[in-house]
C-alpha positions, 0 to 999 in steps of 0.5 A: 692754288688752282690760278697758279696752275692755270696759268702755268698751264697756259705759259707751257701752251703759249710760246710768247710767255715762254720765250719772254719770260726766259728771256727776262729771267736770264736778265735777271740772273745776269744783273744778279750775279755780274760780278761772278759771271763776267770773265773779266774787270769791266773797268780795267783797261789794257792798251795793248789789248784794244780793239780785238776781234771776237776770239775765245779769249774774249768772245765778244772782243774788246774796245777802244780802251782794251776792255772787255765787251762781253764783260761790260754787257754783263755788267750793263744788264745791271743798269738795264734791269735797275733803271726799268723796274726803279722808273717803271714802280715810280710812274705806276704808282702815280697813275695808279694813284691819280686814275683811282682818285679820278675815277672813284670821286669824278665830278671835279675831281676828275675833271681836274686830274684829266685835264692834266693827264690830257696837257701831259699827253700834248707833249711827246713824252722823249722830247720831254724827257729830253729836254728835263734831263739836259737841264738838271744835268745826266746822271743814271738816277736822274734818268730814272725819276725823269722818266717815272714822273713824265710817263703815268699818263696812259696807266692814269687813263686805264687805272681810272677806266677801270674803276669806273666800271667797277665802282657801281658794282654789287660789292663795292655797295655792300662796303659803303653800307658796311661803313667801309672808308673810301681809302678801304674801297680804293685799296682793298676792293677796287685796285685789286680788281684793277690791276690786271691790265696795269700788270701788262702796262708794267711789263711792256713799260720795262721795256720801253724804259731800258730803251729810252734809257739806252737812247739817253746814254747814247746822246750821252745824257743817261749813265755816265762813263766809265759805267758799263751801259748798253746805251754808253757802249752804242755811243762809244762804238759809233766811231769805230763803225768800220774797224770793230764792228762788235762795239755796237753790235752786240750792244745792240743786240742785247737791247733788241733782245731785252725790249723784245723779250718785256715785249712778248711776257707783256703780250702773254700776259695780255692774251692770259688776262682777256678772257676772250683772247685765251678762249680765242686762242684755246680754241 
């Protein structure tokens, strides 16, 4: 009980956890509860009602077909949530499979693994996400496992750090004299004791996904229309620059606040897990 209230102690004292995680969680309950939240059909269109201004009737007006931006927002949260924690559980998972595996074995093991960890990280990670989803063809749940399968490099690189370090340590001797398997160290002792910074990698890469995902959709390789998504409603938006400004900026906005908010839990949870950093700022 005493680390959950510490840390609680410390989101109380820290403005960036507080801030980001209020931020998160309003995303989450907008995801959750879209369909009894929205105050219109995100799908249903009226041509007489297209491209109305912001008004209490409809607070962020309407687009080019009559339907609802606040509405279709909502309901985008959903694909945002939905495509930043799918892809994110997918490449942390594999980094956190082939970090551990180099790190605890090394020899060629190692070697082998890295190198490949090193050609992944020769190519930019977009332009290969790019180029995956154009050719096995946009879709929301391509999207999702593209961008898990290219993106575990750096959690690989930290997973494997960390367990280089602690692999020689008192407990984990103890267990091999104990006759514990190596999957027993691996999965009881050491990814346990590992997963600190991979929880702050977690968080910040939420982030990064919905962007990523929002550029996709944009370029119209991501969610497909008529799916409500931030990054759809950007790419319908842009030709009506002049005459409804509202198509894209508060789809904009949204994204802006989404990845800032991952960005400052991920920070605080970074500063909460270094000692050093917590001492520093305590002090």
């Amino acid at each position: 009980m005493t680390e959950p209230r510490v840390f609680l102690r410390y989101a109380r004292q820290n403005k960036l956890i507080t801030l980001g995680a209020l931020i998160v969680a309003a995303l989450v309950v907008l995801a959750l509860f879209s369909p009894w939240i929205a105050p219109w059909d995100p799908y249903v269109q009226s041509l007489d009602d297209r491209l109305l201004s912001p008004s209490w009737h409809h607070w962020m007006g309407t687009d080019q077909f009559g339907r609802d931006v606040l509405s279709r927002m909502i309901f985008g949260s959903r694909i945002s949530l939905a495509v930043g924690l799918v892809s994110v559980s997918l490449y942390i998972l594999i980094g956190v499979l082939v970090g551990a595996l180099a790190g605890f074995y090394g020899g060629w093991v190692d070697q082998f693994l890295m190198r490949f960890v090193d050609v992944m990280l020769c190519i930019p990670t977009f332009f290969l996400i790019l180029m995956v989803v154009a050719f096995i063809g946009p879709s929301l749940f391509n999207v999702m496992w593209v961008i898990g399968v290219t993106s575990w490099t750096d959690v690989a690189r930290l997973v494997r750090g960390e367990v280089l370090t602690l692999k020689n340590r008192e407990y984990i001797q103890a267990a091999r004299v104990m006759g514990a398997s190596d999957a027993r160290i691996i999965l009881k002792h050491l990814l346990p004791n590992a997963l600190g910074p991979v929880l702050v990698v977690a968080t910040l890469g939420v982030g990064g996904a919905i962007l990523v995902e929002s550029s996709l959709s944009f370029l119209g390789l991501g969610a497909q229309p008529p799916t409500a998504s931030w990054g759809n409603m950007l790419m319908e938006g842009k030709d009506h620059l002049t005459d409804a400004w509202w198509m894209v900026t508060f789809p904009g906005l949204a994204i802006f606040i989404t990845v800032l908010g991952y960005n400052f839990l991920g920070e605080g949870l970074r500063d909460y897990l270094d000692p050093r950093m917590r001492g520093g700022r305590n002090g």
